[in-house]
VEXKE-541196 format. One record per residue (C-alpha): x, y, z; chain; residue number from 1. Coordinates in steps of 0.5 Angstrom, whole numbers. Layout:
+-------+-------+-------+----+-----+
:  east : north :    up : ch :   i :
+-------+-------+-------+----+-----+
:     X :     Y :     Z :  A : NUM :
...
+-------+-------+-------+----+-----+
***
This chain:
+-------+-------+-------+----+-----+
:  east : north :    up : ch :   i :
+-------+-------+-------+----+-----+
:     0 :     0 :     0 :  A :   1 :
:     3 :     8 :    -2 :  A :   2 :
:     5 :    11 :     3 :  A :   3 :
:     2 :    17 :     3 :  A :   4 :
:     4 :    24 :     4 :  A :   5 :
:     1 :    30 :     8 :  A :   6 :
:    -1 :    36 :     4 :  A :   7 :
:     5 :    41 :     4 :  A :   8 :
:     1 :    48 :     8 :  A :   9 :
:     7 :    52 :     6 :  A :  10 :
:     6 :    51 :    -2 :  A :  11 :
:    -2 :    51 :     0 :  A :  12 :
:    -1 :    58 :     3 :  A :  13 :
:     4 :    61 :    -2 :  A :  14 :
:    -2 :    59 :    -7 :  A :  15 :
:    -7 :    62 :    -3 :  A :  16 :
:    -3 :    68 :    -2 :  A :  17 :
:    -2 :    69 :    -9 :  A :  18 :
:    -9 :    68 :   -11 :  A :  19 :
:   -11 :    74 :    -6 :  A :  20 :
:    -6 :    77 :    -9 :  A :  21 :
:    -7 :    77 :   -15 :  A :  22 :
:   -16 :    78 :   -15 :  A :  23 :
:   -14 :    84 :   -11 :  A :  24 :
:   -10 :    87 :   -17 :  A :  25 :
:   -16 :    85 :   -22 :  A :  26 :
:   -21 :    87 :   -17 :  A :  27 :
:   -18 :    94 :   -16 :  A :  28 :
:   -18 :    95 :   -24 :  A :  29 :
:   -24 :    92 :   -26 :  A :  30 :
:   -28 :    97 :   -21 :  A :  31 :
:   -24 :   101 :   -17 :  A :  32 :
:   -21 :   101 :   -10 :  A :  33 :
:   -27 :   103 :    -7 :  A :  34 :
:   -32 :    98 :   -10 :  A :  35 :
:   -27 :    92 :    -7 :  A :  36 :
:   -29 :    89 :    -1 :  A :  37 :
:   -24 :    84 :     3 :  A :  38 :
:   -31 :    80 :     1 :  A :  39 :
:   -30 :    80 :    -5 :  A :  40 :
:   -23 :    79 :    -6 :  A :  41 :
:   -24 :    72 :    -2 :  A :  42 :
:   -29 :    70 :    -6 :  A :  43 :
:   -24 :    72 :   -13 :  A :  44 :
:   -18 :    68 :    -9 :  A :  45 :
:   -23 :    62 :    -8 :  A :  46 :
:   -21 :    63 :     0 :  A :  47 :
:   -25 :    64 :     6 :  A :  48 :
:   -26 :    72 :     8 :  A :  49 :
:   -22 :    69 :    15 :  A :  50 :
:   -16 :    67 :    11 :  A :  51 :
:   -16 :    74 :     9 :  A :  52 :
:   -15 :    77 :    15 :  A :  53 :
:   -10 :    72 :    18 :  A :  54 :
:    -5 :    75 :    14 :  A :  55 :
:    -7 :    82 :    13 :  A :  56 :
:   -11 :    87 :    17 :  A :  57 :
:   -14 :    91 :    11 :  A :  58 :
:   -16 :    91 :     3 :  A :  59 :
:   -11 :    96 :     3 :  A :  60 :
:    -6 :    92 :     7 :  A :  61 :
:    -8 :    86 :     2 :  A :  62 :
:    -7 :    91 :    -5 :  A :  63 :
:     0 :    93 :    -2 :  A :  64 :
:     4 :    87 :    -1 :  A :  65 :
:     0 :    85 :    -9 :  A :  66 :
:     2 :    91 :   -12 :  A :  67 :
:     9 :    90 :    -9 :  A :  68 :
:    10 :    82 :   -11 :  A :  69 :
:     8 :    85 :   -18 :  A :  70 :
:    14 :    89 :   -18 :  A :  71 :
:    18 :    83 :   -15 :  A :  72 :
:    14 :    79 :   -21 :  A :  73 :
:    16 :    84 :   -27 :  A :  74 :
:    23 :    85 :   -25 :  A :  75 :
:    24 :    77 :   -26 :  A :  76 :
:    21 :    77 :   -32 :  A :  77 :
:    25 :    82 :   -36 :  A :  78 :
:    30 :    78 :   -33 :  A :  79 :
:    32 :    83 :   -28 :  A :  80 :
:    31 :    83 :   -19 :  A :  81 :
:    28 :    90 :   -19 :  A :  82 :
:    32 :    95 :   -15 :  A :  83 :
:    38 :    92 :   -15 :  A :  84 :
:    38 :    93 :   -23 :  A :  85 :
:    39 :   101 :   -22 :  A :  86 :
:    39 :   105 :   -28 :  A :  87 :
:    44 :   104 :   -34 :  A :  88 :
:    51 :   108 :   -34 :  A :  89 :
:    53 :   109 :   -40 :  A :  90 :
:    57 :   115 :   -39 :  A :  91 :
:    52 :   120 :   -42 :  A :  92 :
:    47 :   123 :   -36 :  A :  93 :
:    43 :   126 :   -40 :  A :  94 :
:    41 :   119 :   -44 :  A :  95 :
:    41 :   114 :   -37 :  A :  96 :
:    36 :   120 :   -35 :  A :  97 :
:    31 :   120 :   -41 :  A :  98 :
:    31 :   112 :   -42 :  A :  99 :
:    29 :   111 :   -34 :  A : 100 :
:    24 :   117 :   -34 :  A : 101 :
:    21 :   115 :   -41 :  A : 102 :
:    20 :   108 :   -37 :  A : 103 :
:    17 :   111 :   -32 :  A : 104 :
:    11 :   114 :   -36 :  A : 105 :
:    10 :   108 :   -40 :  A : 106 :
:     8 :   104 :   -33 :  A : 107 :
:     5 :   110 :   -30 :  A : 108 :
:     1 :   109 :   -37 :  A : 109 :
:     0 :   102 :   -36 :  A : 110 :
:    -8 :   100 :   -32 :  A : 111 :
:    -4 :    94 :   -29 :  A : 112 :
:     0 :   100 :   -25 :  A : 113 :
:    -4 :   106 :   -25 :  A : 114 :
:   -10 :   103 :   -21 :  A : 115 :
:    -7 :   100 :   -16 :  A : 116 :
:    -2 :   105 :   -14 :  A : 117 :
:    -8 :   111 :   -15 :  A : 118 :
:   -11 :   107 :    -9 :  A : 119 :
:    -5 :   106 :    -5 :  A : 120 :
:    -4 :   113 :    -6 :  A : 121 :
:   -10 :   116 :    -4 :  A : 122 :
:   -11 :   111 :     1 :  A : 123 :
:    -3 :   113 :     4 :  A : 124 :
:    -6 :   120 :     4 :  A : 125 :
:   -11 :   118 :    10 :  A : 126 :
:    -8 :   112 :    14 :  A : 127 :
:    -1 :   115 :    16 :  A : 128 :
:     2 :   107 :    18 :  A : 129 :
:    -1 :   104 :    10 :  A : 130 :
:     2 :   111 :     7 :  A : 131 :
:    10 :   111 :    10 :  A : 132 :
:    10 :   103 :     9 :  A : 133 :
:     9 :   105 :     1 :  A : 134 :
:    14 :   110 :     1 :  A : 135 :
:    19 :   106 :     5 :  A : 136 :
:    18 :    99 :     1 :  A : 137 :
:    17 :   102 :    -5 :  A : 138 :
:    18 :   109 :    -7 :  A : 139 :
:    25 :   110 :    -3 :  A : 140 :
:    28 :   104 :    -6 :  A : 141 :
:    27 :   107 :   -14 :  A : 142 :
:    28 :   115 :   -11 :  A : 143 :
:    35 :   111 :    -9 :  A : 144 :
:    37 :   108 :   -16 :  A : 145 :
:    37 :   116 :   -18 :  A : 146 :
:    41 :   119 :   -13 :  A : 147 :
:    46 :   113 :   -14 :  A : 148 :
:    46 :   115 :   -22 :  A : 149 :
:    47 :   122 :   -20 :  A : 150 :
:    52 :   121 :   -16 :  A : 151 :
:    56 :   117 :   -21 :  A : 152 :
:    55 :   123 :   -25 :  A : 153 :
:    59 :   128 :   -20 :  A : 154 :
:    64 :   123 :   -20 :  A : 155 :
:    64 :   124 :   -27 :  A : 156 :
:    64 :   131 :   -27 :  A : 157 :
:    57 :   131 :   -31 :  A : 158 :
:    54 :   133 :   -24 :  A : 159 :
:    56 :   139 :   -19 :  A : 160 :
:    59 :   137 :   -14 :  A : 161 :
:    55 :   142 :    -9 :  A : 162 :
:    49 :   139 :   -11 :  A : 163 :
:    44 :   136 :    -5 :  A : 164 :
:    42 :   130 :   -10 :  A : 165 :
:    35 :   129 :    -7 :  A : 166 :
:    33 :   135 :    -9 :  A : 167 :
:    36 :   133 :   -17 :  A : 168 :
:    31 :   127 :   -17 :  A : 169 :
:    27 :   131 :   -15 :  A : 170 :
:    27 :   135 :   -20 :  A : 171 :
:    26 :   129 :   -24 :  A : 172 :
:    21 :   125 :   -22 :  A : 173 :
:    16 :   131 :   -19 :  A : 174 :
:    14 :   133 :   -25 :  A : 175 :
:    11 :   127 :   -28 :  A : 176 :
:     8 :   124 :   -21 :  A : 177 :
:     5 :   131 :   -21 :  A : 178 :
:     2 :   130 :   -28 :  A : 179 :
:     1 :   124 :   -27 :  A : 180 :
:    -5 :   125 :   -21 :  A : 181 :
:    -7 :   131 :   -23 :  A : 182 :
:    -8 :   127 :   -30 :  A : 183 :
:   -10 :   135 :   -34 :  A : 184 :
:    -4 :   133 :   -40 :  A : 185 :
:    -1 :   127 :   -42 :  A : 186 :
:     4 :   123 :   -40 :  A : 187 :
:     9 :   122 :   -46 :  A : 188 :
:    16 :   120 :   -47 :  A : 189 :
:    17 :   128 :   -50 :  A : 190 :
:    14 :   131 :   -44 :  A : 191 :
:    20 :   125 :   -41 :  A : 192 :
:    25 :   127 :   -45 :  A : 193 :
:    24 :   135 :   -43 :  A : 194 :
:    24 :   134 :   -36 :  A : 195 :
:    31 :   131 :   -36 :  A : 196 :
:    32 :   137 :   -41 :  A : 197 :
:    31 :   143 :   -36 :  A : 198 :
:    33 :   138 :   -30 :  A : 199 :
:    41 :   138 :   -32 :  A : 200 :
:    41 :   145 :   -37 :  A : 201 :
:    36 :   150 :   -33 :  A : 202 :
:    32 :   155 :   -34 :  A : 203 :
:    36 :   161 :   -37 :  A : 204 :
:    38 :   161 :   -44 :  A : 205 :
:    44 :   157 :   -46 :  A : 206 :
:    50 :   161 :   -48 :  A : 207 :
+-------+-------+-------+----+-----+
***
């Protein structure tokens, strides 16, 4: 007679846990963060509402680990590991700048993204703790790879050297996160492009 095995709980869980995941992202995209319930996202998943709350207290919890677990899944799947990648450096600055930035608006662009992240968003805005986990798992980890490009740029001396580097990307990236809420103009690799134009070469007429 076949011994039989015990049922793995581990690989049931991980199953679980990326079925929840992956019925809250499609929820969140289907019809909106407000219309998404824990319920709702159970019963996607194929999961008791209970097994839901075991692992996580809130939809906004469950949204944030799945939004972050796409990220982790994507950056595999181009065959990269996500921060950890960084931002080409090819020895042009301005170059490196515009491919990341042009990437950048191509996900904002993308449903798979945008949805999910506006919810995270707003509802970072209302519940402190959910807002700075946001910003610390997954804002502070990319903000980084542009101060570690910048800084190779000092080095090389594209950079000055008495730039605080936080305020440079900011100079970067503030633009488009700010278009990309207020969502009054579109998002194009040109408005990309002229963002790390002004960003490096300034305001005032070139001599």
């Amino acid at each position: 007679m076949a011994e039989s095995k015990a049922p793995d709980s581990s690989r049931r869980s991980d199953r679980s846990r990326r079925a929840i995941h992956d019925a809250a992202l499609a929820l969140v995209t289907e019809i909106g963060y407000a219309r998404t319930t824990i319920e709702g996202i159970a019963a996607r998943a194929g999961v008791g509402k209970q097994t839901i709350y075991r692992w996580w207290p809130s939809k906004a919890a469950v949204l944030l680990e799945a939004f972050l677990d796409l990220g982790e899944r994507t950056a595999r799947e181009a065959g990269g590991d996500g921060a950890e990648q960084g931002i080409p450096d090819t020895g042009d600055l301005e170059t490196d700048l515009k491919l990341v930035l042009r990437a950048t608006v191509d996900e904002m662009n993308n449903p798979a993204y945008d949805l999910p992240a506006r919810a995270l968003a707003a509802e970072g805005i209302i519940d402190a703790e959910l807002g700075a986990e946001f910003a610390r798992k997954l804002l502070e980890p990319q903000l980084t790879l542009y101060v570690r490009r910048l800084a190779a740029g000092q080095d090389a001396g594209a950079v000055r050297r008495d730039l605080d580097l936080r305020i440079a990307l900011e100079l970067l990236v503030g633009p488009v996160a700010h278009r990309w809420l207020l969502r009054t103009l579109p998002l194009t690799h040109e408005y990309a492009d002229a963002i790390v134009e002004y960003a490096l070469h300034g305001l005032a007429p070139r001599n």
